[in-house]
C-alpha positions in Angstrom: 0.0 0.0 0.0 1.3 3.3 -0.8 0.4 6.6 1.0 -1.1 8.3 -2.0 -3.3 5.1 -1.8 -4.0 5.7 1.5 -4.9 9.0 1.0 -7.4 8.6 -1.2 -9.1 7.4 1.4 -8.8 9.8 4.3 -12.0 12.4 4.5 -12.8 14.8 7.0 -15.8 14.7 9.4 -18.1 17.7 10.3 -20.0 17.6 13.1 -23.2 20.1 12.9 -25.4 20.6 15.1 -29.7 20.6 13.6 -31.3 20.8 17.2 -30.6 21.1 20.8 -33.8 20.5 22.8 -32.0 20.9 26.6 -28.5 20.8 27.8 -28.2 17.1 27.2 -29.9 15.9 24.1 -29.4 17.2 20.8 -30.0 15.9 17.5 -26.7 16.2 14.9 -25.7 16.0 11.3 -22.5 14.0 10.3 -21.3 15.4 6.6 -18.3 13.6 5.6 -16.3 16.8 3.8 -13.6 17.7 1.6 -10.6 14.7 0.9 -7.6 16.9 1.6 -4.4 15.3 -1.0 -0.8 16.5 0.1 1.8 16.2 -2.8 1.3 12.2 -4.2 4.2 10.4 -3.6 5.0 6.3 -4.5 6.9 5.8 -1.2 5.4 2.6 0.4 4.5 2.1 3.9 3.2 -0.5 6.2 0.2 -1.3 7.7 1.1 -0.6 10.9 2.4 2.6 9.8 -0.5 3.5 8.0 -2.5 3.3 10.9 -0.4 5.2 13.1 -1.0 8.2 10.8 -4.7 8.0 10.7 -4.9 7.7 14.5 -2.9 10.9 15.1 -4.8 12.6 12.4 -7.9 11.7 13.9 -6.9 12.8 17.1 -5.8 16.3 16.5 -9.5 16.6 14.3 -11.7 15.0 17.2 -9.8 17.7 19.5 -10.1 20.8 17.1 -14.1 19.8 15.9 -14.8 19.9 20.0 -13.1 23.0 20.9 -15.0 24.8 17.8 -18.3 23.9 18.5 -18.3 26.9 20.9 -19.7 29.5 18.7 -18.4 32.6 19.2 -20.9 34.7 17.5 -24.5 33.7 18.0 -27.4 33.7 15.5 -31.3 34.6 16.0 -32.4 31.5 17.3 -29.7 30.1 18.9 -30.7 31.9 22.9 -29.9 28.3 24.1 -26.7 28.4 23.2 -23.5 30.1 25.7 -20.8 32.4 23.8 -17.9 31.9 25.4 -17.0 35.0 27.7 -13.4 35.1 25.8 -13.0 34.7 22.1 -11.8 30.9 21.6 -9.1 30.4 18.6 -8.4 26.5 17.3 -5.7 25.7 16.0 -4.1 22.7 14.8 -0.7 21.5 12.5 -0.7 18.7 10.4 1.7 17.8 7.7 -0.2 19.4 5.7 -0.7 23.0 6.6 -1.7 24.7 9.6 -5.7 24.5 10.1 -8.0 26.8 11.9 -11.7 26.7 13.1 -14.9 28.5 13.3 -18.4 27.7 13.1 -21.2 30.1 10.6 -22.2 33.0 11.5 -18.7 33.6 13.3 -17.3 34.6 9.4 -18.9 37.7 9.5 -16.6 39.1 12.8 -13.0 40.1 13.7 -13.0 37.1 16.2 -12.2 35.0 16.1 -12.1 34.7 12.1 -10.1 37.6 11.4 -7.7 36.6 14.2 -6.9 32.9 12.8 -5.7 34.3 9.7 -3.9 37.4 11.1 -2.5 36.7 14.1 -2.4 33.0 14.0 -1.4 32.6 10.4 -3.5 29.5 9.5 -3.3 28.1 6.2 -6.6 26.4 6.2 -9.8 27.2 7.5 -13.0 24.2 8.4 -16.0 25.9 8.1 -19.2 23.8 9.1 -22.1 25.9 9.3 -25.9 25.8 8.9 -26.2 28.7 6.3 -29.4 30.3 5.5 -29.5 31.5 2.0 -29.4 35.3 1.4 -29.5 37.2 -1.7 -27.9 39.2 -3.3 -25.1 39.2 -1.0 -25.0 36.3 1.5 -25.6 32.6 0.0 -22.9 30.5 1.1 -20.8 29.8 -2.3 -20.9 33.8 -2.9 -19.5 34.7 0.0 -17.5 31.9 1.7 -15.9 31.7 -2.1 -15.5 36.0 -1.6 -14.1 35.2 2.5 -11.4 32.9 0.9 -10.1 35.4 -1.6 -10.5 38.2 0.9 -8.3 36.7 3.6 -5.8 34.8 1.1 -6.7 31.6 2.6 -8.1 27.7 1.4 -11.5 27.6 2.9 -13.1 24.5 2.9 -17.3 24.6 3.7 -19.4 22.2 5.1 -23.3 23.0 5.3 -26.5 21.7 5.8 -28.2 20.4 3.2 -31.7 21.8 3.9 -33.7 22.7 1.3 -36.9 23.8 2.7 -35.1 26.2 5.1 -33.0 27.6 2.4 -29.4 25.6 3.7 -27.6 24.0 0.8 -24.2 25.3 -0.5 -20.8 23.8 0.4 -17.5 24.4 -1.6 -13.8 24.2 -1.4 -12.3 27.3 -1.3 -8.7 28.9 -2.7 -7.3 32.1 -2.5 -7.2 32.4 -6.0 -10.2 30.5 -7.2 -12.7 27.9 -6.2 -11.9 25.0 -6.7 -15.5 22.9 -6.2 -18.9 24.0 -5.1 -22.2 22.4 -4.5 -25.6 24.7 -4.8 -28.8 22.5 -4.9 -32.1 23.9 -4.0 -34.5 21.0 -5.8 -33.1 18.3 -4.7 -32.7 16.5 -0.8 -29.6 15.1 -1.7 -26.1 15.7 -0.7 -23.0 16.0 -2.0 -19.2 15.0 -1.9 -17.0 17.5 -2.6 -13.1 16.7 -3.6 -10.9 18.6 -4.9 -6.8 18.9 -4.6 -5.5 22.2 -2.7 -1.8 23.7 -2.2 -0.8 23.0 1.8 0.3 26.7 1.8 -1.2 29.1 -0.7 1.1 31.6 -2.1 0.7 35.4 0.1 -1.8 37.3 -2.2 -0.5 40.1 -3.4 -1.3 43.6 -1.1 -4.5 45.5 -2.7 -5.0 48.8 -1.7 -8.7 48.9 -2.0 -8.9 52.8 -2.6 -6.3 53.9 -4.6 -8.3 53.2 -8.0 -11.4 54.9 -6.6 -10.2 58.0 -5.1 -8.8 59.1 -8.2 -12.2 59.5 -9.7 -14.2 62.6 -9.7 -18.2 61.8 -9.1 -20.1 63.3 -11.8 -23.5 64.8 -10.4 -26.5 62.7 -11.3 -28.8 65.3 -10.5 -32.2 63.1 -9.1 -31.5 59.9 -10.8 -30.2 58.4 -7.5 -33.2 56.5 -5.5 -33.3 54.3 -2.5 -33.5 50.2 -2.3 -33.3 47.9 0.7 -31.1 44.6 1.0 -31.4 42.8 3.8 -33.0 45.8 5.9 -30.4 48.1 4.6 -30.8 51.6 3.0 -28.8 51.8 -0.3 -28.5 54.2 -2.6 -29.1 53.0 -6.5 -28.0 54.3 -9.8 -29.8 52.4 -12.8 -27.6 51.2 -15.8 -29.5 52.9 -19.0 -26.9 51.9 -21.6 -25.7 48.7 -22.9 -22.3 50.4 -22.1 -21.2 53.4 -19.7 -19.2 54.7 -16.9 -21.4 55.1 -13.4 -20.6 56.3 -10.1 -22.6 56.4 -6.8 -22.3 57.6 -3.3 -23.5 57.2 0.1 -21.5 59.1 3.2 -17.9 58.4 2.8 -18.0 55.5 0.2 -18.7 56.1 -3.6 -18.7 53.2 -5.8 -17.6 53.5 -9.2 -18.5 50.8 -12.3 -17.3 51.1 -15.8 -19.4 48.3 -17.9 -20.1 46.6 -21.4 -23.2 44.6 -21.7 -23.4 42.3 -25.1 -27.0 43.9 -25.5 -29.2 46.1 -23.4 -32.4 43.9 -22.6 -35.8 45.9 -22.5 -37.0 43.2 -19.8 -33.9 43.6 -17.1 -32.7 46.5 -15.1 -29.4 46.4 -13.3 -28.2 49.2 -10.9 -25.3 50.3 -9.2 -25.6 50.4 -5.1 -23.4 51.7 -2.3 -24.1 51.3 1.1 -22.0 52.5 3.8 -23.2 51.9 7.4 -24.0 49.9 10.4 -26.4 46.7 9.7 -28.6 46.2 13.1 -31.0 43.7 12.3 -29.8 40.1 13.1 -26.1 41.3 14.4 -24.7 44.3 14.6 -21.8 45.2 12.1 -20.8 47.8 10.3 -20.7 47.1 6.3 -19.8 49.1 2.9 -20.8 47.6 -0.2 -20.4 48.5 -3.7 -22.8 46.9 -6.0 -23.7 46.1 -9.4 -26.9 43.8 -9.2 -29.9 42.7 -11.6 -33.4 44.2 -9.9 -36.3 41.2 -9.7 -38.3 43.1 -12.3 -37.9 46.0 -14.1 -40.0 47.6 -11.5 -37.1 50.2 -9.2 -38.9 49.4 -6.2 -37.7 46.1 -6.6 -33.8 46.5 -6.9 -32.4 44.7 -3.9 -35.0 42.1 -4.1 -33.8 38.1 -4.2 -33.7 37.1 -7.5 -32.2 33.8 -9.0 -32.2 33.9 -12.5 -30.9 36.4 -15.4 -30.2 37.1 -19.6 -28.3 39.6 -19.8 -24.5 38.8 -20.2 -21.9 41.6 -19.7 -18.6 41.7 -21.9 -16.8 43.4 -19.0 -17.0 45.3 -16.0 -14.2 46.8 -13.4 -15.9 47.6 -9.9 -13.7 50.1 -7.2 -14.9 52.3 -4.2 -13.5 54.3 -1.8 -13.2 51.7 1.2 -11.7 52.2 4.8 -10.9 49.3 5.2 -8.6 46.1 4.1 -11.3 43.5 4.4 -13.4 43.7 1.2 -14.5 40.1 -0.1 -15.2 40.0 -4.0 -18.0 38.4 -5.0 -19.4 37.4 -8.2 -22.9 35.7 -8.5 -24.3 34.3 -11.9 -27.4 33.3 -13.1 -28.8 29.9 -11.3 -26.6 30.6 -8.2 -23.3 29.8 -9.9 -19.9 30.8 -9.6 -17.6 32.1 -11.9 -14.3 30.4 -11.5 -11.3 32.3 -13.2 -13.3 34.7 -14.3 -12.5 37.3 -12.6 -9.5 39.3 -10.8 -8.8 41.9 -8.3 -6.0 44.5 -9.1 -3.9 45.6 -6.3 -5.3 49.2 -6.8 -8.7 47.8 -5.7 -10.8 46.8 -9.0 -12.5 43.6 -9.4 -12.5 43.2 -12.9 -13.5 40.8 -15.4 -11.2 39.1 -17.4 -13.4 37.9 -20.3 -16.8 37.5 -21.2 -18.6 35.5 -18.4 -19.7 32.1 -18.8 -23.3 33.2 -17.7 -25.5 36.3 -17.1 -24.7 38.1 -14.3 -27.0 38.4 -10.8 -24.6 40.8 -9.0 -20.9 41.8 -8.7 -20.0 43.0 -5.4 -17.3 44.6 -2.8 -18.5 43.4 0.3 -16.2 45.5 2.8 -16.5 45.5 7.0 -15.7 48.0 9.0 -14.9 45.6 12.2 -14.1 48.5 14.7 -17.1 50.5 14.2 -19.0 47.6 14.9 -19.8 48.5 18.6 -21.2 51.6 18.1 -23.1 53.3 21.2 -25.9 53.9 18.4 -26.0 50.1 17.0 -29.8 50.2 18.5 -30.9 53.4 18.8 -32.7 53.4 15.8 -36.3 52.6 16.4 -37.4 50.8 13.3 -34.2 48.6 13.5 -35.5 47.8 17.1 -38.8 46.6 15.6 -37.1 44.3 12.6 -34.8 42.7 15.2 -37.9 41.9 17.2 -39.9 40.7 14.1 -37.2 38.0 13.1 -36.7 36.8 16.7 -40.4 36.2 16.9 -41.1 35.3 13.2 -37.2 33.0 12.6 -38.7 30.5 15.5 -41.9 30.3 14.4 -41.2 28.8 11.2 -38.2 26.7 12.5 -41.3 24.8 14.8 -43.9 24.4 11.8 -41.3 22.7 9.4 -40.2 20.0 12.3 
């Protein structure tokens, strides 16, 4: 037997976590996850050997799966459920790479996400979640595919496959690209991802996610500007009129700027251009600015913002900047049917995402997804009244439906 042998054969376990009725019973989800291949080689071993290096393996996993399932960051719902008092890093070195853990809605905070890659300089991250889908922004191959490009880091997925409460979408992530993804909506069954990853990606190159942006001047739209919500948030649109063009948009210190070439201008699709810049309050507090091309559910403007799945129009090219303050901007590109568009796409290191051919598919949005982690605790996170009464609606409404679909 020879180790590459072997090693076809070693998977990961995820360990999620569907239902906790008390303090002692719960009902979990096993999803046997990504194969993870270091560099093939044809030297033999023995059995006894063999064995010996699945044991250990499985010993630092069984340690590292336990000491993540403390969440750090809890989601509505999840009240009977303890945050540690402390932020809790995991860590663990293989011979492959340097791993890290954290569970779902934990990606969208400093800590202790941020940290692993930062301060702890993982080269790995084990991601098993039970994601929600959210569009335009948040379903889980968008932006865990986005976090992993972000942060410069393999990012390997594991969720729930849960149709009828909007959970499917696992993928493993590189810096660069991903490498396989799973999106299935019609279906109740799951899938096994593999797919071959570098031990230690190569450092991503520095982007300075302003200097493109600030260099343009914002022509004055007069009125054409109107307001959209995503996801409970105010943005401010800019509709595309021209199968080709130059657009730029604003909203307090962040102006998003989008030059564009569609291969025809469809009379039955509007896209826009959106920025937001400010503090999201409904089911977390954290402080967000976006820039935004996205495809509006009709070609009604009241809709722009709205989920939408499916799309015609193709674009030729596009370059996306803004004026961000901060490092962390995830790229995302969504098309049509929920799909990805592998090596499609770049990010210059003066802070464009740009195409760099023709996409495979028509496009649902192209985004900057940039957080702002230290204004995050602002003494105003809940001051605002109608944000008090959506946070209230989806802690009533989120439980409600969880009970009627048991």
């Amino acid at each position: 037997m020879t180790m590459s042998q072997l090693l076809d054969h070693v998977a990961i376990l995820f360990f999620c976590v569907l239902k906790a009725s008390s303090l002692h019973t719960f009902t979990a989800a096993v999803y046997e996850h990504a194969v993870i291949l270091p560099n093939a080689t044809l030297i033999p071993v023995s059995h006894e050997e063999a064995l010996l290096l699945i044991n250990q393996n499985l010993d630092l996993l069984e340690g590292a799966i336990t000491s993540a399932s403390k969440q750090q960051n809890l989601f509505l719902g999840e009240d009977e459920f303890n945050a540690p008092k402390e932020p809790e890093v995991v860590t663990f070195n293989t011979t492959f790479g340097k791993f890290g853990i954290f569970t779902c809605f934990d990606i969208l905070f400093h800590d202790p996400a941020v940290t692993l890659v930062k301060d702890f300089h993982v080269d790995t991250i084990l991601f098993p979640t039970a994601w929600m889908n959210v569009l335009p922004h948040l379903s889980a191959i968008e932006f865990h595919s986005a976090w992993a490009m972000g942060m410069g880091v393999n990012f390997l997925a594991s969720n729930l496959h849960y149709p009828s409460k909007k959970m499917t979408g696992s993928g493993i992530y590189a810096p660069d690209s991903p490498r396989a993804f799973h999106y299935d909506m019609k279906t109740e069954e799951g899938k096994l991802l593999l797919s071959q990853l570098a031990s230690h990606p190569h450092p991503t190159a520095v982007v300075n996610w302003t200097s493109y942006a600030s260099g343009i001047e914002a022509p004055s739209r007069g009125n054409q500007e109107f307001k959209g919500i995503i996801f409970f948030d105010e943005f401010t649109f800019l509709e595309l009129k021209g199968v080709a063009g130059n657009y730029t948009v604003c909203q307090k210190d962040l102006c998003c700027h989008l030059s564009y070439r569609m291969s025809e201008k469809r009379s039955d699709e509007v896209y826009v251009l959106g920025a937001f810049d400010g503090l999201h309050t409904v089911e977390g507090s954290y402080y967000l600015q976006i820039c935004t091309l996205l495809k509006c559910k009709t070609t009604d403007l009241h809709t722009c913002g709205d989920s939408v799945e499916t799309a015609s129009t193709r674009f030729e090219m596009f370059s996306l900047s803004g004026t961000f303050e901060t490092q962390y901007v995830f790229p995302e590109v969504l098309l049509s049917e929920i799909q990805l568009a592998p090596g499609e796409f770049q990010v210059s290191s003066d802070g464009r995402l740009c195409s760099q051919k023709p996409l495979s598919g028509p496009i649902l949005t192209v985004t900057l997804f940039g957080r702002l982690y230290e204004k995050d605790s602002s003494p105003n996170a809940f001051s605002d009244p109608m944000a008090q009464v959506l946070r209230v609606m989806l802690i009533v409404v989120i439980p409600i439906v969880y009970s009627l679909s048991w």
